[in-house]
N, C-alpha and C positions, 0 to 999 in steps of 0.2 A: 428421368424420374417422372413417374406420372403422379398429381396431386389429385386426390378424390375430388369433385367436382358430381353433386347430383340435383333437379330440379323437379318438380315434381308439383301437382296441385293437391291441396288438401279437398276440396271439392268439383268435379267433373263440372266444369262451365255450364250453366245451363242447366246442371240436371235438379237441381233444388230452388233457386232464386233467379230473378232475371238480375241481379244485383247485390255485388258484396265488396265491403271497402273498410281502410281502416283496422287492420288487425295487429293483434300484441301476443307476446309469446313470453313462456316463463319456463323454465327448469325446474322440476319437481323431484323430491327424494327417487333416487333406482333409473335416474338419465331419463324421466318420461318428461314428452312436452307437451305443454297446454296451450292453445292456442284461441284468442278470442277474436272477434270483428263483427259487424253488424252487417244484415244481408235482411234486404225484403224485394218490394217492387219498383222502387227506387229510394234514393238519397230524400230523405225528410217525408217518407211516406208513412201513416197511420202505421202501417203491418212491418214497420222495418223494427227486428229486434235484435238484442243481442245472442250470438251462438257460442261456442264450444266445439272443440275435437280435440283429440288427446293421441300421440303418437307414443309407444313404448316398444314397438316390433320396427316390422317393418315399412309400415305404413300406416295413416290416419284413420282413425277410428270415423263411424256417421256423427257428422255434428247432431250436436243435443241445443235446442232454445233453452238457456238458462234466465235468461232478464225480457219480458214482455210487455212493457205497457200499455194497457188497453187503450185503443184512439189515440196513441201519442207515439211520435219515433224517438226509438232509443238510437243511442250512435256513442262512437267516441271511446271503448273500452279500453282501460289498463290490467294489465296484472300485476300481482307483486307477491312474494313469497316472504313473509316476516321472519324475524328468527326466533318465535315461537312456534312456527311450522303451520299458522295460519295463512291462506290465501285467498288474496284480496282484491276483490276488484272493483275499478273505480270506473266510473260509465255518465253518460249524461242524458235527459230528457228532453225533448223539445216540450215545454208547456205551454208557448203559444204559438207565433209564427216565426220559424226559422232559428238558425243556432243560435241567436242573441239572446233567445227565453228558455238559455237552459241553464239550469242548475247542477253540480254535478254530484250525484251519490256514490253511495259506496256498498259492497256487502261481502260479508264473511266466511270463509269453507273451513269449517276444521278437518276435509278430507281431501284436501286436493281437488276439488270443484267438483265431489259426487252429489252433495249437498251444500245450500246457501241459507246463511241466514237473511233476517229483514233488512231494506232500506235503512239507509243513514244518510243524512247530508253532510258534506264536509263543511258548509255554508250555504244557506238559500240565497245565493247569488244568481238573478240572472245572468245568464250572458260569460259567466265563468266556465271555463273547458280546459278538459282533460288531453293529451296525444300521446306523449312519450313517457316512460318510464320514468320511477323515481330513482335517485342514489343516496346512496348513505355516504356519509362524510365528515370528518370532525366529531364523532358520534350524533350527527345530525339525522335525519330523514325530512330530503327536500324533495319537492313534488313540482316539476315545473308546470307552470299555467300560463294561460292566456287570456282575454279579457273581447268576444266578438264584438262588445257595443261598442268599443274605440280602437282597437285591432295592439293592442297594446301585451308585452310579455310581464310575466313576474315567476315570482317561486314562494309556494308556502313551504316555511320550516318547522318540525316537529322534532320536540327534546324528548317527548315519550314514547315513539314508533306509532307517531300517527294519531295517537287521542287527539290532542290539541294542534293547533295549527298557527301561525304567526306567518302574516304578510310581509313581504318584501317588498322595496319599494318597487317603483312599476319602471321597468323599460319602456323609453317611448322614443319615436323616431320623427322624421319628414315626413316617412311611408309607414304603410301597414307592417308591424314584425308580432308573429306569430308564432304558436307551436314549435314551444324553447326547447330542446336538449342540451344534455350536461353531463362532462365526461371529466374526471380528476386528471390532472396537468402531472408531471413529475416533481415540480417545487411546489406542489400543495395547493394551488390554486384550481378553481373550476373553470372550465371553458364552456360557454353559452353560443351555440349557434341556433340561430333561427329564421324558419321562412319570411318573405318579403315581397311585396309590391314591387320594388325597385329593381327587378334582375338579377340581383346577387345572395345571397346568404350575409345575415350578418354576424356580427360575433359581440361578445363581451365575456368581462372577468370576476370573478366576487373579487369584492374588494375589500374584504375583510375574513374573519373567520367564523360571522354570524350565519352566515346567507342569505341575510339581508338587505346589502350592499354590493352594486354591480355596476363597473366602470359604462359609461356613454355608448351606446352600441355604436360599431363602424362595421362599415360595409370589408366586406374579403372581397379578392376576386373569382372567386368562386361561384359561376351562374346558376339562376335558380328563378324555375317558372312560376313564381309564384304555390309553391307545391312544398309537401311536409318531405324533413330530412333528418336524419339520425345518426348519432353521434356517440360512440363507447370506445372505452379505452381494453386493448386486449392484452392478455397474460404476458405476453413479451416486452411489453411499453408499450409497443406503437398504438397510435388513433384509429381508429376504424367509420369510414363517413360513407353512408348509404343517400345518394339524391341523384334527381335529374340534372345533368352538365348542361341545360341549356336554358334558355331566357324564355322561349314559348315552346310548347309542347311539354308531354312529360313523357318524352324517351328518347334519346336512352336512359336507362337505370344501371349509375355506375355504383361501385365498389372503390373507395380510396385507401389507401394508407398514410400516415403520416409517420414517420421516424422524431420530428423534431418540434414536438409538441403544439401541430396544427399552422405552421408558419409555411407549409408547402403541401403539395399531394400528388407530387410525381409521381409514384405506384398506383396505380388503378387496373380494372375490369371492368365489361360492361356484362351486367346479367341480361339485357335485353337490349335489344338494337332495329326490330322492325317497328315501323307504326303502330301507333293506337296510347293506350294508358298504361304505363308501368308505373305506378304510383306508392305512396304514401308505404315506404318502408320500413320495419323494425326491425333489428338488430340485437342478439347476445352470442356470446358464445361461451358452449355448455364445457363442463367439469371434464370433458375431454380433450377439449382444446376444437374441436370445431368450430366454426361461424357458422350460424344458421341464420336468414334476411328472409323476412315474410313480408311478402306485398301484394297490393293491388293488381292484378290481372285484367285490364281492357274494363274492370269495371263488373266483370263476371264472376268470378274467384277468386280466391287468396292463393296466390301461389307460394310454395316455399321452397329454400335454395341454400344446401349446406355444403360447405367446403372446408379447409385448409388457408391458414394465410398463406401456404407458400403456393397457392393458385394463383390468388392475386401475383402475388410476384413474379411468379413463370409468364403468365400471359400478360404482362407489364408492355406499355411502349419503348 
């Protein structure tokens, strides 16, 4: 049986930016996907902004610069598709030196990102930042975050889809844990994995039904270079975990599965396997049953890679 398996760059390496990283993808009414990431002349530079390209065929539409700020780098995009059919996205500013002085805003499409409305901040927090998607939950909408001035995780939770916002308390470890994802468990509970200083991924649970409350992070055995990882749960049950297997470098870039609510990951792929950066992936999978994983490309592109879970399983160890 052959399982589809296709890879593909949304951008020709080189042919637009010397540089692009970071990117997030959404499903839009009619199977079309939206695609954001930040691309300039490098990471934290003046002319780095945010982009846009849109897939509905067979291929990636030309990125469009939707988010610019003058003299200042933009980074860090989310999407999100409300279920009033607005699309939102959440981004962040450098306003002085380095991701510690950013804030993170936000702005509005009521067309599917043909048009935006103005800036909003979700908080003028320095040093507050965006990576992974939100989830809905408990009729909640939580938003995971991180904290660069102390390397610290948390989740704001919203009862109104996102007007207001409510802190959680802070995840805090030995080491740096960063850029949380959060994927619904089968007994109701959230699973929280996030990057680390320490070599591995670590994990935690809500520990309640607020989203407020989150058991003590511990470390998995699951290695991790200090690099962003991602975490959804797909239409079947199983977990689905997109990160680099190793403690330095970031590649390979595998593909996992779990059957048993994150307690193992014998199923895996690897999307990449030569040298260089396979990085910072995002993860959904569309109203078809597809997976589609958009990443970092050596640092040039955003590549993107859609399959079938039963690829992962065919080319299993």
């Amino acid at each position: 049986m052959t399982v589809e398996f296709t890879r593909e760059f949304i951008v020709e390496p080189g042919s637009i930016w010397p540089s692009a990283h970071a990117a997030s993808i959404v499903e839009l009414p009619g199977r079309t996907l939206l695609a954001s990431w930040f691309a300039g002349s490098r990471e934290g530079a003046p002319d780095t902004a945010i982009w846009t390209a849109e897939r509905s065929g067979a291929g990636w539409s030309a990125p469009t610069k939707v988010i610019d700020t003058q003299g200042f780098s933009d980074g860090n995009s989310v999407l999100w598709l409300d279920g009033e059919g607005d699309l939102r996205i959440w981004y962040v500013t450098m306003e002085g030196r380095g991701w510690a002085s950013c804030p993170v805003r936000e702005r509005r499409s009521p067309d599917g990102g043909g048009t935006w409305g103005p800036d909003s901040y979700i908080r003028r927090e320095p040093g507050w930042m965006v990576r992974n998607e939100p989830v809905s939950w408990n009729g909640l909408l939580l938003m995971p975050m991180y904290d660069e001035r102390d390397w610290t995780s948390f989740v704001l939770v919203s009862q109104d889809g996102g007007q207001s916002w409510a802190e959680s308390e802070r995840l805090q470890a030995k080491v740096g844990i960063i850029q949380p994802t959060l994927a619904e468990l089968r007994d109701g509970r959230l699973l929280m994995f996030m990057r680390t200083t320490a070599g591995v991924i670590d994990r935690s649970h809500s520990a309640d039904d607020s989203g407020l409350r989150w058991t003590t992070p511990q470390p998995t055995s699951l290695p991790n270079p200090n690099s962003a990882v991602d975490l959804i749960r797909l239409q079947s049950g199983a977990l689905l975990l997109v990160y680099n297997p190793t403690k330095r470098g970031r590649s390979p870039l595998r593909v996992a599965l779990s059957d048993d609510d994150g307690s193992s990951w014998d199923t895996w792929r690897d999307l990449e396997t030569e040298e260089g950066e396979f990085s910072y992936p995002t993860a959904i999978q569309t109203s078809d049953g597809l997976i589609h994983v958009l990443y970092t490309w050596r640092r040039q592109t955003i590549a993107h890679a859609y399959f079938e879970e039963g690829w992962v399983k065919e080319g299993a160890p």
